[in-house]
C-alpha positions in Angstrom: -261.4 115.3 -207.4 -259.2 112.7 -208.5 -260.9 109.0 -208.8 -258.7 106.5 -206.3 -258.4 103.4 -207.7 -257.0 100.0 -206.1 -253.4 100.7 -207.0 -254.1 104.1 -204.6 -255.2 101.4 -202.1 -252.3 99.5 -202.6 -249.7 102.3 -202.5 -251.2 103.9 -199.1 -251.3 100.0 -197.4 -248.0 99.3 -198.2 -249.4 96.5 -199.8 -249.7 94.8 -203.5 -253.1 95.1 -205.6 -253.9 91.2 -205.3 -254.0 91.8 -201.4 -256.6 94.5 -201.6 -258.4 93.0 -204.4 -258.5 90.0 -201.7 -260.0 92.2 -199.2 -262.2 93.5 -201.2 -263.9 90.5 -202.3 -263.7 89.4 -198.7 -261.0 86.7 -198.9 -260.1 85.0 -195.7 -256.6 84.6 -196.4 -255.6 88.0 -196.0 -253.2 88.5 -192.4 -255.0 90.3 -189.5 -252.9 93.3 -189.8 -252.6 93.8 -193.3 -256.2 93.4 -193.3 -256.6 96.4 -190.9 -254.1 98.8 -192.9 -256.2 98.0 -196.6 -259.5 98.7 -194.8 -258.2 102.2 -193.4 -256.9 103.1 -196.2 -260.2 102.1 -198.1 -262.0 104.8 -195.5 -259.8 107.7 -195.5 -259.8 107.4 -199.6 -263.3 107.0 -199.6 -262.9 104.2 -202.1 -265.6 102.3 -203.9 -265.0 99.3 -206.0 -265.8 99.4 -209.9 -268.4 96.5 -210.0 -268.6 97.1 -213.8 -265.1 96.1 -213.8 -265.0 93.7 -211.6 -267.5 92.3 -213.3 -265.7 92.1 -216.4 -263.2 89.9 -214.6 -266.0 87.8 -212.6 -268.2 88.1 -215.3 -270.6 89.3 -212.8 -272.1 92.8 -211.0 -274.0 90.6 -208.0 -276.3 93.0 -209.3 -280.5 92.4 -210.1 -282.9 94.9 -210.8 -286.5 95.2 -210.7 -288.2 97.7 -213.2 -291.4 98.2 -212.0 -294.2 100.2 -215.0 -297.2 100.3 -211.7 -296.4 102.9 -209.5 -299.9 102.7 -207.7 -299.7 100.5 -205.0 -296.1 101.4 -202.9 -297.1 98.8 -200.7 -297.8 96.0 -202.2 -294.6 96.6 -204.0 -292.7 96.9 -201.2 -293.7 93.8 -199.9 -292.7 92.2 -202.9 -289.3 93.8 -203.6 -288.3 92.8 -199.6 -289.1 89.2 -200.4 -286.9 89.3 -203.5 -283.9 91.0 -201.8 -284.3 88.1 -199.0 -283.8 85.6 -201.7 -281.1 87.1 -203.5 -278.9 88.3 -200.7 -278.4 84.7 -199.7 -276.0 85.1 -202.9 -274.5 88.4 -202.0 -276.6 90.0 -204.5 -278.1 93.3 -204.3 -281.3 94.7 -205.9 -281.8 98.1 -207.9 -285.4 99.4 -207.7 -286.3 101.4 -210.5 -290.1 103.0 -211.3 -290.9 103.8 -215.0 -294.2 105.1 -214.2 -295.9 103.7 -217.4 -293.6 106.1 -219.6 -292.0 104.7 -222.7 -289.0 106.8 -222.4 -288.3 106.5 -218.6 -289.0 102.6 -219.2 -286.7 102.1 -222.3 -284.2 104.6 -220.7 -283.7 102.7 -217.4 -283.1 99.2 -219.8 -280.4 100.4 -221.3 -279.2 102.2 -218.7 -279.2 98.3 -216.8 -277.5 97.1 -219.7 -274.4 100.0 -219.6 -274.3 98.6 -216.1 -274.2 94.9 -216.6 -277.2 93.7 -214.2 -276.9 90.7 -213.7 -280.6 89.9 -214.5 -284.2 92.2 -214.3 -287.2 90.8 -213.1 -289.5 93.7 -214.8 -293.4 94.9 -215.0 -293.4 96.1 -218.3 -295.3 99.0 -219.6 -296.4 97.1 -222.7 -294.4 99.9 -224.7 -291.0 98.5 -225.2 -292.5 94.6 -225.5 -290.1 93.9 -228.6 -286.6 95.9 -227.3 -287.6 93.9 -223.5 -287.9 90.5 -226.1 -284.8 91.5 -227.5 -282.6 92.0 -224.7 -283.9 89.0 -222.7 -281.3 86.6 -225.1 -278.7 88.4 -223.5 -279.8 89.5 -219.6 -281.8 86.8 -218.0 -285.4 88.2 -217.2 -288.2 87.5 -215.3 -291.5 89.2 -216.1 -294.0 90.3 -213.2 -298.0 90.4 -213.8 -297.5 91.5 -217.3 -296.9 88.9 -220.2 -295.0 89.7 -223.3 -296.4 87.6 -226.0 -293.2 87.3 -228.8 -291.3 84.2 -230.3 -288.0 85.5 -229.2 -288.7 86.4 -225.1 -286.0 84.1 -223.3 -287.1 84.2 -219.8 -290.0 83.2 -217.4 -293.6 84.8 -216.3 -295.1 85.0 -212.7 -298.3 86.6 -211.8 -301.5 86.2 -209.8 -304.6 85.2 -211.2 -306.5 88.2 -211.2 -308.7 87.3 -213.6 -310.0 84.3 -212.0 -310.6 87.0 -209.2 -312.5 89.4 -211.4 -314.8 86.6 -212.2 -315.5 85.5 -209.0 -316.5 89.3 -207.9 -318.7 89.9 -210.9 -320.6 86.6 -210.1 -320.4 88.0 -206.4 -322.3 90.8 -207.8 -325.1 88.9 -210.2 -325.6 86.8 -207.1 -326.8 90.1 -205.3 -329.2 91.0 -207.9 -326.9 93.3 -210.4 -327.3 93.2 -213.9 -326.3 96.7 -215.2 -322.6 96.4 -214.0 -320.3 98.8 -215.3 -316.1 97.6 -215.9 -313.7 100.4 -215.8 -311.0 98.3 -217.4 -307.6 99.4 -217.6 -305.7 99.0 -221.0 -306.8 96.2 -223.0 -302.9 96.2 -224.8 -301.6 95.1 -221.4 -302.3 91.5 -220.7 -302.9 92.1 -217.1 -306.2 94.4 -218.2 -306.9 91.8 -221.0 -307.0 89.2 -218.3 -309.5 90.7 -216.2 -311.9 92.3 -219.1 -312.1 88.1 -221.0 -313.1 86.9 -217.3 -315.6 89.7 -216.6 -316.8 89.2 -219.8 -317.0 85.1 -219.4 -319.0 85.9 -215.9 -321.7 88.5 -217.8 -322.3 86.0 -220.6 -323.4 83.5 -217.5 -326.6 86.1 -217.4 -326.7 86.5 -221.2 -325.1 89.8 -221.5 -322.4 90.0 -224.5 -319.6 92.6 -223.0 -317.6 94.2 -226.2 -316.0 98.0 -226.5 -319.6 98.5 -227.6 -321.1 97.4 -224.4 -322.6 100.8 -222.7 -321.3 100.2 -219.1 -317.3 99.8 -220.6 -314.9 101.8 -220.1 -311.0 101.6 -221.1 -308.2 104.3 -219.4 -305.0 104.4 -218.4 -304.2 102.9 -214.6 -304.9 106.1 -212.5 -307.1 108.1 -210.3 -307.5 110.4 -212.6 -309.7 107.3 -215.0 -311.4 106.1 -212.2 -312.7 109.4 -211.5 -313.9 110.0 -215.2 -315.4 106.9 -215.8 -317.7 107.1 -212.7 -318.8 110.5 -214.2 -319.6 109.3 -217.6 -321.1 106.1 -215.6 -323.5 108.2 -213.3 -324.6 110.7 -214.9 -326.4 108.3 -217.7 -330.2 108.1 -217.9 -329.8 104.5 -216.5 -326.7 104.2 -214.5 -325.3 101.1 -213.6 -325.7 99.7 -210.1 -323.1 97.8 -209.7 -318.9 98.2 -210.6 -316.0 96.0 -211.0 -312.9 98.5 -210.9 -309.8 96.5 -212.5 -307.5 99.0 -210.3 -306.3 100.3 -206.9 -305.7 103.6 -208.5 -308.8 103.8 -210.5 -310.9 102.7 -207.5 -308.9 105.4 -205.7 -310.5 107.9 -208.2 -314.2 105.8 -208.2 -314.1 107.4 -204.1 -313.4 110.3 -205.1 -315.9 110.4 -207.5 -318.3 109.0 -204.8 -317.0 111.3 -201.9 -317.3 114.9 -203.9 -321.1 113.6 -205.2 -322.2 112.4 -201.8 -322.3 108.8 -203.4 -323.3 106.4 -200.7 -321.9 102.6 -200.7 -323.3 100.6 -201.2 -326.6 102.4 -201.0 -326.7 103.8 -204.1 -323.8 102.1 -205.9 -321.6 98.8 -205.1 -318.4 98.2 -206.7 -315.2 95.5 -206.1 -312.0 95.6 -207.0 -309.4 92.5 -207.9 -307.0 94.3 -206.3 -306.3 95.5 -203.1 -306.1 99.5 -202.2 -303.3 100.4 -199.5 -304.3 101.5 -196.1 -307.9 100.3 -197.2 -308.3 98.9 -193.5 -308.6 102.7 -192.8 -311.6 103.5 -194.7 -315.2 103.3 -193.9 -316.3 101.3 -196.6 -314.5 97.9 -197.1 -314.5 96.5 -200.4 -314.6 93.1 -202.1 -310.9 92.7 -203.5 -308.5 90.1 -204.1 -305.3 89.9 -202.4 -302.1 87.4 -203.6 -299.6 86.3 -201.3 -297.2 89.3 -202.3 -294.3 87.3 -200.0 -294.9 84.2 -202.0 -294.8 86.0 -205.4 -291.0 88.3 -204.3 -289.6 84.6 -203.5 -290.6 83.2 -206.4 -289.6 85.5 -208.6 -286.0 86.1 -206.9 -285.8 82.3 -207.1 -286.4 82.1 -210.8 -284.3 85.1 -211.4 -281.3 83.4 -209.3 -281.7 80.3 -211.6 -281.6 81.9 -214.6 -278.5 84.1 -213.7 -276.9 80.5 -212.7 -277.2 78.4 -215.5 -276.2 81.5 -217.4 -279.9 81.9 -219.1 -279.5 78.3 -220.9 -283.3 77.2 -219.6 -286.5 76.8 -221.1 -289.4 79.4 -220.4 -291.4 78.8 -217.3 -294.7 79.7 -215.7 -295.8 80.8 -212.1 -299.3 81.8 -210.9 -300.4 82.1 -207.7 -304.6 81.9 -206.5 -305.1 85.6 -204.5 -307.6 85.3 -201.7 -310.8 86.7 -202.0 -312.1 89.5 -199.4 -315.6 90.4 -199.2 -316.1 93.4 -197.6 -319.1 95.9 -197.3 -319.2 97.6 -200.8 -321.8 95.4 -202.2 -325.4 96.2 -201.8 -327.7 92.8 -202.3 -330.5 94.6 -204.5 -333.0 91.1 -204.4 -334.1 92.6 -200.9 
């Protein structure tokens, strides 16, 4: 089938190409009637503007995408991506959502695939496998990065994240405050500075009681960011000869996999294991058990970074590189088991 283009437009309205390109672009000048003809024409052709072209001209797609590496929590994302699209829709911009699931290839594939397209800017959660070609393109497609830092000279663009690993702290104090000293950390990658967060403030909160935390420690364990980790580290954890009593689970998908762990062994919580989590697992108002976790203000972190993105795209990436964090709220469930008593 033959691609129309606007000089189709033009030829079936009886009309020039500068009137339908005014059309188009939603140009108030346009007559009444000659309005009608190009938008009936536009629907029977079943024509779609080339942004990529248009952008050429404009120098602009009114296009921003967000790359997203954690596929765990669909929620919480969502909440975030629907704060960013209110921002940026106040520009007539429209967002992309794309999902490398953690995969190198899928990640470094959908980049350049947002570069053939001429996005206007990416606001991305890097997979922490593609740091330097992210670093590299960021002089040329103004960036924001989400919850995970890239750590190079040469990244042009700004950071926002919640302080997850002030919240790890304050649940592992939770927990030595309620007796636990053997307190196992499934921590996710320690390459990601997200997990490296969270494993320096755990271990700053264990020194507090004299215990040095190191890959050597017995109660550590490092995996990727899935259910299927969560659920192996609770069986290397509980089947030792002295278990720990206590976890801090640096996932919603691991501590997805710690329940299942806990629900095919008939593992009580807190009876005969506590655990937190910094961050929060969807639909967990559903379950039985409700844990310690930390929860940001995921509306306050989409506006944020939509606003950051917009001012980047506006003063055509010519800023200096900036830092958001926001304080999540602490919620203390019933997962933890006071042992002094």
């Amino acid at each position: 089938m033959k691609n129309v283009t606007i000089k189709d437009i033009a030829r079936e309205a009886g009309v020039s190409v500068a009137t339908v390109s005014r059309v188009v672009n939603n140009n108030d000048t346009v007559a009444l009637d000659l309005r009608q003809r190009v938008l009936h024409a536009i629907e029977k052709n079943g024509y779609y503007p080339n942004l990529v072209a248009r952008g050429l001209k404009k120098d602009s797609t009114q296009t921003i995408a967000i790359l997203i590496a954690d596929s765990s929590s669909s929620e919480y994302f969502s909440h975030i991506i629907k704060s960013i699209e209110n921002v940026i829709c106040m520009d007539n911009y429209t967002l992309f959502v794309c999902n490398s699931l953690n995969e190198k290839d899928t990640e470094l594939n959908y980049l350049n695939l947002l570069a053939e397209k001429q996005v206007d800017g990416i606001i991305v959660n890097v997979s922490g496998f593609n740091n330097e070609f992210i670093a590299k393109l960021s002089n040329n497609i103004p960036m924001v990065l989400l919850h995970r830092r890239i750590s190079l000279p040469n990244f042009k663009g700004d950071f926002i994240d919640a302080d997850f690993g002030g919240s790890c702290y304050e649940l592992t104090m939770n927990l030595i405050e309620n007796g636990h000293r053997k307190i196992g950390l499934i921590s996710g990658p320690l390459f990601l500075s997200s997990a490296y967060d969270r494993y320096v403030n755990f271990k700053r909160a264990m020194k507090s009681i004299d215990v040095e935390v190191s890959s050597e420690y017995k109660y550590f364990y490092e995996g990727p960011f899935t259910t299927e980790s969560g659920y192996a580290a609770c069986e290397r954890f509980l089947t030792m000869e002295d278990p720990p009593t206590a976890l801090l689970i640096m996932h919603c998908d691991t501590t997805i996999g710690a329940l299942r762990y806990f629900r095919s062994h008939q593992i009580r919580v807190p009876e005969d294991i506590s655990f937190a989590s910094p961050c929060n697992i969807s639909l967990s108002d559903l379950l039985y058990v409700q844990p310690n976790y930390a929860m940001p203000d995921t509306w306050a972190l989409g506006k944020r970074a939509g606003e950051m993105i917009m001012d980047r795209i506006k003063c055509n990436n010519e800023m200096i590189n900036r830092e958001v964090c926001y304080i999540p709220t602490v919620i203390y469930g019933n997962s933890v088991k006071n042992i002094h008593l």
